[in-house]
N, C-alpha and C positions, 0 to 999 in steps of 0.2 A: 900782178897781171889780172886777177880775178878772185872770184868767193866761190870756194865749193861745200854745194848744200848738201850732207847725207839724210834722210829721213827715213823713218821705220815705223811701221804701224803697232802699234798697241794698245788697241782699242781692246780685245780679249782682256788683256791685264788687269786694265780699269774698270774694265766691267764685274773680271772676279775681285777685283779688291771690294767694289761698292757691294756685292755680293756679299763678303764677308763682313764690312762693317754694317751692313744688314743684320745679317747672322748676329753678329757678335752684340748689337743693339737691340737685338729682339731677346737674347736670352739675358742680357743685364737689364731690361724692363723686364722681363718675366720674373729674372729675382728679385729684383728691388720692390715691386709691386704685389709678389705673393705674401698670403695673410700667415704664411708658415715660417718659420726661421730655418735658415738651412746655415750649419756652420762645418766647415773642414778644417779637422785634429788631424796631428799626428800621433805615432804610438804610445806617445808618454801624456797623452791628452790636452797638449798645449796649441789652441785655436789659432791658426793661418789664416782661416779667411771666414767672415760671418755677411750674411746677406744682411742687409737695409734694415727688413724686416721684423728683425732681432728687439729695435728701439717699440715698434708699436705693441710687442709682446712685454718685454720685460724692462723698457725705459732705458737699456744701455745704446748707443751706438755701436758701428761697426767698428769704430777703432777704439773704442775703450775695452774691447772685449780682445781685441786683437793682441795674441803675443799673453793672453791668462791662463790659467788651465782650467779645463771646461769643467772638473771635479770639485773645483772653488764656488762655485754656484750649489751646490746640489746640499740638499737637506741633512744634518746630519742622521735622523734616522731612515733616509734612502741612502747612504753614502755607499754603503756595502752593495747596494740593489746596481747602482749606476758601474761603480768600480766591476763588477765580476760582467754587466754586462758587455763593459768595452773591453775586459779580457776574453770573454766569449766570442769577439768580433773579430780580433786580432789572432783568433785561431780557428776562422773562419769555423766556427759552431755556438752559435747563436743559439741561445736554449727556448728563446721569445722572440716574434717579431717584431715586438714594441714592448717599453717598460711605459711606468705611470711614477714619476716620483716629483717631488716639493722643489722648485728651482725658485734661488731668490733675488728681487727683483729691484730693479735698483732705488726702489722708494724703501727698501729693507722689508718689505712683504713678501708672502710666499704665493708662490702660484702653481697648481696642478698642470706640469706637462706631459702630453706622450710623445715618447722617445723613440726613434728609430733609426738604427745604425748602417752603415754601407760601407764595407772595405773595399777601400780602393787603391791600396799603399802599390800595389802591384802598378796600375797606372799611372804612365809618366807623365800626362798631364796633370792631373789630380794629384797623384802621392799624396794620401793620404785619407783619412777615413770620415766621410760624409755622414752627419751627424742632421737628421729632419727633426723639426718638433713643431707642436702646436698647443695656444690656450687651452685645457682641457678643463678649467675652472669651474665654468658655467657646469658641466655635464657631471663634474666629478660633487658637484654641491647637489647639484640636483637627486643624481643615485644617493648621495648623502642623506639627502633628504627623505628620499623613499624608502631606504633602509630606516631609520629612524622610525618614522610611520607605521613601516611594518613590525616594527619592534615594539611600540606601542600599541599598536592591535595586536600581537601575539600576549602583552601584556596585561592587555583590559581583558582578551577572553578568559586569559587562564584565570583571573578573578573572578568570573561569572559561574554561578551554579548552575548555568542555561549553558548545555551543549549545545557547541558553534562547528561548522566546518567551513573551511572556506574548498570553492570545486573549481576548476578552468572551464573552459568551455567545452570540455569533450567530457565533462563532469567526472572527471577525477580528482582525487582527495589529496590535498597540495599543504593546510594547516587542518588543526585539530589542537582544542581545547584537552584541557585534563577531564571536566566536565563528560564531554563528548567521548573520548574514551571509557570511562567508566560506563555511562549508560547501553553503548552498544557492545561494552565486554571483550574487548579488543586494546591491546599494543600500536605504538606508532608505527614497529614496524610491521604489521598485519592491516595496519589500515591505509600507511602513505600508497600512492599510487595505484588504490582500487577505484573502481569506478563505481556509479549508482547501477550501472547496467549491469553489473556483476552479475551472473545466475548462481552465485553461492550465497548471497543476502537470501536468507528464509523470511519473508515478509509474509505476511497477512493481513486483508482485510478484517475490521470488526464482526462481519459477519463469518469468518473463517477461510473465504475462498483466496485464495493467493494473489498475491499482487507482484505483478510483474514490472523489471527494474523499469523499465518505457516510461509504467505509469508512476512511478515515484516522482514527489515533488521539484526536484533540481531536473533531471530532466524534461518533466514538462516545462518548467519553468524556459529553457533552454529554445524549446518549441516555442513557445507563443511569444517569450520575450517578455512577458507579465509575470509580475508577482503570486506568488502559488500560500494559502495560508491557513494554517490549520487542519490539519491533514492525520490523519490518525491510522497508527501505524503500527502491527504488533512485529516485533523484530527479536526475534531466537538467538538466544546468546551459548554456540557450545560452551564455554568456559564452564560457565555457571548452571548448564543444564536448563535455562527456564526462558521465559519469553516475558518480555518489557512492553507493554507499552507507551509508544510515545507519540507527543502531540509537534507535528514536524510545516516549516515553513520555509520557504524559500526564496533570497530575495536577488535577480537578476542584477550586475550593475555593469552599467555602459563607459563606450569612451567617449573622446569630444567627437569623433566622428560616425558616434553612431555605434560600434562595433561591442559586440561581448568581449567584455575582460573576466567575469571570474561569476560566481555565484555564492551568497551567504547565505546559508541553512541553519537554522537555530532546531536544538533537538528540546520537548519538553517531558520530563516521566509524569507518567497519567497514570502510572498502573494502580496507584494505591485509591486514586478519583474510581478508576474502571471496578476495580474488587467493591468499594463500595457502594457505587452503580447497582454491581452486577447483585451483594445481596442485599440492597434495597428492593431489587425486581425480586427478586425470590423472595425476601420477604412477602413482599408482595401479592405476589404468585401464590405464596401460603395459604395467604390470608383469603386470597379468594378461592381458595379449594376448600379452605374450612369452613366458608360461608356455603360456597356448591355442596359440600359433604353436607353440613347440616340442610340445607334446603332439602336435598335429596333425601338425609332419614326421615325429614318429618313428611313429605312425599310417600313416604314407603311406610310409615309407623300412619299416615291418613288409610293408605291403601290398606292396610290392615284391618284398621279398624273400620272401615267399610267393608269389608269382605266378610269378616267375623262378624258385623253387622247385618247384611246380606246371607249369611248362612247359617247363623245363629237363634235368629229373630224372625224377620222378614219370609227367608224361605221355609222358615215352621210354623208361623202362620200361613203361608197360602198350603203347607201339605194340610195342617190341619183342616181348613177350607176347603181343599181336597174331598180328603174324608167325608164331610158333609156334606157334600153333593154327591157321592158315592151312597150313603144312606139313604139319601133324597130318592134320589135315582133309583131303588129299588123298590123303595112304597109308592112313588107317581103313576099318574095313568099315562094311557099311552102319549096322551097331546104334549103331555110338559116331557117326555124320555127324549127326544130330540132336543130337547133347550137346553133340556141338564147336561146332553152328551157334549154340545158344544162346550158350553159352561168348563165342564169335566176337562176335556182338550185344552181349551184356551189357559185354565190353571197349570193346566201339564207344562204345557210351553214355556209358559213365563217361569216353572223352576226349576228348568233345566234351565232355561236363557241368564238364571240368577246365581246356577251353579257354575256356568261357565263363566260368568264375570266375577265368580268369586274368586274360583281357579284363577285367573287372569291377574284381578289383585294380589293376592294371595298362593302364590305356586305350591300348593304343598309337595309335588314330586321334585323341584329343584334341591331339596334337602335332602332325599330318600332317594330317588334314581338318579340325580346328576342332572346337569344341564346339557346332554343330548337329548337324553329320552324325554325330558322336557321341553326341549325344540322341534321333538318329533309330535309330539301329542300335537302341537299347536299345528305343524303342517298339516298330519290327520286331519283336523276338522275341518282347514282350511280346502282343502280338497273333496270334503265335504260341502261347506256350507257355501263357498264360492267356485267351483268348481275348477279352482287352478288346475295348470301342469308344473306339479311343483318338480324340484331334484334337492333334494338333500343332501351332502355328500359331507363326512368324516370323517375318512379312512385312517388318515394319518393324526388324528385330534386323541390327545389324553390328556385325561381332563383329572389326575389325581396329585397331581401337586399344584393343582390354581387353588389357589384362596375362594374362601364362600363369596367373598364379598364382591372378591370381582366375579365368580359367574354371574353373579345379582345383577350384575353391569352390562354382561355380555347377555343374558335373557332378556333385562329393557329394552339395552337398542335393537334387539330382533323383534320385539315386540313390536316396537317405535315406528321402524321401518317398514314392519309387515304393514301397519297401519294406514301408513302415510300410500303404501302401494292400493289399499283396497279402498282409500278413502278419492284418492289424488292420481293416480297412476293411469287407472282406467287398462290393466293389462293383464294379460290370458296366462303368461308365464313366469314363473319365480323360479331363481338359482340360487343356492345357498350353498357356503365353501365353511366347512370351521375348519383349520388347521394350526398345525403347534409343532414346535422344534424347543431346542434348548435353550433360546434368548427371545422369542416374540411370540402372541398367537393374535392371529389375523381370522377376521371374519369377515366374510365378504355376502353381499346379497346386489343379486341386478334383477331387473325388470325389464320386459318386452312395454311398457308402457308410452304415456305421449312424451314425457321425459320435461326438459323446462330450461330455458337459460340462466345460469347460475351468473352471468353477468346484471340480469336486467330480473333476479328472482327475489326477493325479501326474503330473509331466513324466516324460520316459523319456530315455535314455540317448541313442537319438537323435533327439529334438526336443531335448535340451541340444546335442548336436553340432553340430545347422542351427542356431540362434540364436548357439551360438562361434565358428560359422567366419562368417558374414556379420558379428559384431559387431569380430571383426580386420580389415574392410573400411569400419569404421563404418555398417555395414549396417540394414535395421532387419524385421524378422522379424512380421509379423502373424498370425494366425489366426483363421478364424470359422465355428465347427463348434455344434452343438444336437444333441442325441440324434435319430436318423432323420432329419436334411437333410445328410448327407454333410457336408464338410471341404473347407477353402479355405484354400491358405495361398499367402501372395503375401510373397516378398521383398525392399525396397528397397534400393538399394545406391548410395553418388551415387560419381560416375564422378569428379569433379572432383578427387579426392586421390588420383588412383592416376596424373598425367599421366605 
């Protein structure tokens, strides 16, 4: 009779099935194309399903690996590593998230993989336990490499007599020579992980004052990015109770992109250089005190004999000549009694003028009354004959356990000074301080005077005399004078080396 057509739409259908061979096209090029092996075992380790991928890694295919057990591959000394892993997985506590062992490859070479496991046996699609890996060759030669290196610089320093440290860049202490522990007197474990900035390093400058960890070598070093070099360093060792010093350098070293990786510090011991430094200076130093001492006796042994010359001789001839103007003076007529008086005066003057520059050279009271009363005398006259406002004061000054020799010291430079005030000063008023304690005595003298810039002043002959004869007493000489506020100069002298 006819044809009957039923039809039905299923267009939805076809559109999820193309959907799914989508899906299922997109994740079998996502395997076949990743650079990682991805293979699915079951519990007893035997591989169901290996991605593409597998061949570019280790030269097997997919089906030659298919239906082996995945523990046939692995290294015999990883074989315990891989085995406790997969039993780890299959009791879902994984002690790693990845292993690192030897898997070998079908040219019969080995190659470093990392390993990482997924139980899936629970999953009925999967059933079974998803097994990732990747080349790790490249990387595990490389750390190879750099452990080596570093095992070879650990090797070359501890051969070195030259303390090495290696710092990070937060400059703390990461390697250490044997070298290097000895000189700073310290244990690896007291040294790993301190830093330069530590405030328990007791550091010293050469000249004494401290050095602070900032300014140590590797941290500057750190600052500027520059090499730091030769650097001198006195560094206290409690172990051993004493202090080293050391000649210390620092060498910054960079990455390819620029970045601080680490800092090498070489340490060098100088002390045995610095002790002989130090008494080559003192010898030194000796030598030119015993040059000042002698200059200064035969100064003093001149002065004498000028003085004893002058009061001996000299002013016994003119009293004698005195005398004889004095007889003169009594037979003359009246015209010549006025010539002779002058006469008579003018000899007077002149020996007194000869006794007081004997006195001067020659103190006889500095033996017999001590060197106050002998600094008083000389104020006396001076109050006298220049009309100072002097002030003497010292109250607190005992003067019976100084040595003669150094009063002899302390009367010059008050001598010196007074001089230099009446000669150069041009000033109305003098202050004078002598005092004394149990370790030092200090004498100090200032002047209201026009004073003088000691930047722009030439030393003179005797300000070099006061600074050599106190510095034979290890003495120590200051001065503080400004154009118009007069001059101060104060003495120190310590008591303690002259018992």
């Amino acid at each position: 009779i006819g044809m009957l057509v039923v039809g039905k739409d299923i267009t939805e259908r076809k559109a999820a099935e193309a959907r799914l061979q989508e899906s299922e096209l997109f994740y079998r090029t996502l395997i076949t194309y990743t650079r990682d092996g991805v293979l699915i075992v079951d519990d007893t380790g035997v591989i169901h399903f290996s991605s593409p991928s597998i061949e570019q890694i280790l030269g097997y295919t997919a089906e030659e690996v298919k239906g082996t057990n995945v523990m046939s591959y692995a290294h015999p000394e990883d074989y315990e590593t891989g085995r406790n892993a997969l039993r780890d997985e299959l009791n879902h506590n994984p002690r790693s998230r990845y292993i690192r062992v030897r898997v070998k490859k079908k040219s019969g070479d080995w190659c470093w993989c990392i390993l990482r496991g997924h139980n899936l046996l629970h999953n009925s699609i999967v059933n079974g336990i998803m097994v990732y890996f990747f080349d790790d060759t490249a990387r595990k030669q490389a750390e190879d490499a750099l452990r080596e290196s570093e095992n070879r610089f650990r090797q070359l320093i501890q051969d070195l007599n030259l303390g090495v440290l290696l710092q990070n860049e937060k400059a703390d202490i990461i390697i250490s020579n044997k070298a290097a522990l000895e000189l700073l007197g310290l244990d690896e474990q007291q040294l790993y992980g301190t830093s330069s900035y530590d405030p328990l390093w007791n550091v010293i400058h050469e000249n004494g004052e401290p050095f602070p960890g900032k300014d140590h070598p590797v941290p500057l070093a750190i600052r500027t990015g520059k090499p730091v070099r030769d650097v001198v360093m006195g560094v206290y060792r409690p172990k051993k109770n004493d202090r080293v010093w050391l000649l210390v350098s620092a060498e910054p070293r960079f990455g390819a992109e620029g970045q601080l990786l680490n800092i090498i510090s070489t340490y060098t011991d100088i002390t045995e250089q610095k002790d002989m430094a130090r008494e080559l200076i003192e010898h030194e130093i000796e030598k030119q005190k015993l040059i000042t001492q002698a200059t200064i006796d035969g100064q003093e042994k001149e002065r004498m004999e000028i003085g004893k010359e002058l009061h001996d001789n000299i002013s016994q001839h003119l009293t004698t000549t005195r005398l004889y103007v004095e007889v003169m003076r009594e037979k003359a007529d009246e015209a010549s009694q006025e010539m002779l008086s002058r006469i008579h005066k003018n000899i007077s003057d002149i020996i007194n003028e000869i006794r007081h520059l004997s006195q001067s050279l020659v103190p006889p009271t500095l033996g017999d009354i001590g060197l106050v009363e002998s600094m008083r005398d000389i104020c006396n006259s001076l109050k006298i004959m220049h009309r100072f406002e002097l002030e003497f004061a010292h109250r607190y000054f005992n003067e019976e356990n100084i040595p003669d020799n150094m009063k002899l010291m302390f009367f010059r430079i008050f001598q010196e000074q007074v001089n230099n005030i009446i000669r150069h000063a041009d000033a109305t008023e003098i202050r004078i301080l002598l005092e004394a304690d149990a370790e030092h005595i200090v004498m100090f003298i200032s002047d209201n005077g026009i004073g003088f810039d000691p930047d722009h002043h030439r030393k003179g002959q005797g300000l070099k005399n006061i600074v050599n004869r106190a510095t034979l007493f290890k003495g120590r000489v200051d001065i503080k004078t400004a154009p118009g506020k007069g001059c101060a100069l104060t003495v120190h002298v310590p008591l303690e080396h002259h018992d």
